[in-house]
C-alpha positions as CSV (number, residue, x, y, z in Angstrom):
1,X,17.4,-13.5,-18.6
2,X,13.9,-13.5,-20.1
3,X,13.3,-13.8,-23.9
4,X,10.6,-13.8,-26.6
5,X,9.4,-16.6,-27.2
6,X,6.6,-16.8,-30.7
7,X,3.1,-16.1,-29.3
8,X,1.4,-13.2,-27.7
9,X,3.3,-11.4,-24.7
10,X,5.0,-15.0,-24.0
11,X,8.5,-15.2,-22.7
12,X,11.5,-17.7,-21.7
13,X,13.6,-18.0,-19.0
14,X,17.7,-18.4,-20.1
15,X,18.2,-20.6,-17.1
16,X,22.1,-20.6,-17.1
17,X,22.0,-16.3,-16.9
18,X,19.6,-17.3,-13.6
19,X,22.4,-19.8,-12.4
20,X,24.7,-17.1,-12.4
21,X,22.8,-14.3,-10.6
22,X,24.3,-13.5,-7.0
23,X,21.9,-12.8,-4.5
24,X,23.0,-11.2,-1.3
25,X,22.3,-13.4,1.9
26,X,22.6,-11.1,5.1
27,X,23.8,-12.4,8.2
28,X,21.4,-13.3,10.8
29,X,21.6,-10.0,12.7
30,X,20.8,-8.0,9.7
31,X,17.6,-10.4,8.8
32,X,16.2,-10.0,12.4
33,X,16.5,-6.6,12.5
34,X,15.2,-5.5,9.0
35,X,12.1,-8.3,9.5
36,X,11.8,-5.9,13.2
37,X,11.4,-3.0,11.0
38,X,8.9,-4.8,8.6
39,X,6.4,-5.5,11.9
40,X,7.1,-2.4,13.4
41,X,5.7,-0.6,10.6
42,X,2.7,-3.0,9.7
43,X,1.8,-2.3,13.6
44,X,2.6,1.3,12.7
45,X,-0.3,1.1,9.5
46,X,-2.6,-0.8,11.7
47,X,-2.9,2.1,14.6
48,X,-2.4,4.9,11.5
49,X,-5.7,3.2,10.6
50,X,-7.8,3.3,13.6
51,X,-6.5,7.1,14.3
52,X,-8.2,7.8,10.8
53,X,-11.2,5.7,11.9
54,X,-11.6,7.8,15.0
55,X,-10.8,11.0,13.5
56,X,-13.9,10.3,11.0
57,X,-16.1,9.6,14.1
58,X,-15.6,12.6,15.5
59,X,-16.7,14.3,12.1
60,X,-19.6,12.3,11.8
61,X,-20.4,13.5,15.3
62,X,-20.0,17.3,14.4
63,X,-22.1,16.6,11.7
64,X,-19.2,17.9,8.9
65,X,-19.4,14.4,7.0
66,X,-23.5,14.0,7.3
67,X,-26.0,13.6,4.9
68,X,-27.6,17.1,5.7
69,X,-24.1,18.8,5.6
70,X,-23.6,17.1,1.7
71,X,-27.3,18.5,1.1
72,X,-26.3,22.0,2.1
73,X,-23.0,21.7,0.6
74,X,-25.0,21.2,-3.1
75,X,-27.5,23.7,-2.9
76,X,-25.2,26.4,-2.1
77,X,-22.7,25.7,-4.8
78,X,-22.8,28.2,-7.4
79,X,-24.6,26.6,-10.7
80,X,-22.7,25.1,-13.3
């Protein structure tokens, strides 16, 4: 559908191969459920996120992610 046209990295569009193109239209059932899915799973992401948040407190609070344990962690590492 997309050509060269003269110039750098330009192209054009053969509009009557784009009039021709099918694109599948679900029925209304399948939409809702499939846009369900879609805001299930951003909700999903979102508490994915704060789990990880809450997970790196509690490392922060054990002291595993401090700036002392990354001061240790370097002075005992065998020399390059």
């Amino acid at each position: 559908m997309q050509s060269l046209s003269p110039g750098s990295g330009r192209y054009t569009t053969y509009w009557p191969d784009v009039g021709c193109l099918q694109v599948p239209w679900l029925n209304e059932k399948e939409r809702i459920s499939i846009g369900r899915e879609l805001v299930d799973l951003w909700e999903k992401e979102r508490e994915i996120e704060q789990s990880r948040k809450g997970a790196m407190a509690h490392l922060e609070r054990l002291g595993v992610e401090s700036e002392d344990s990354r001061r240790r962690w370097k002075v005992s590492k065998a020399p390059q």
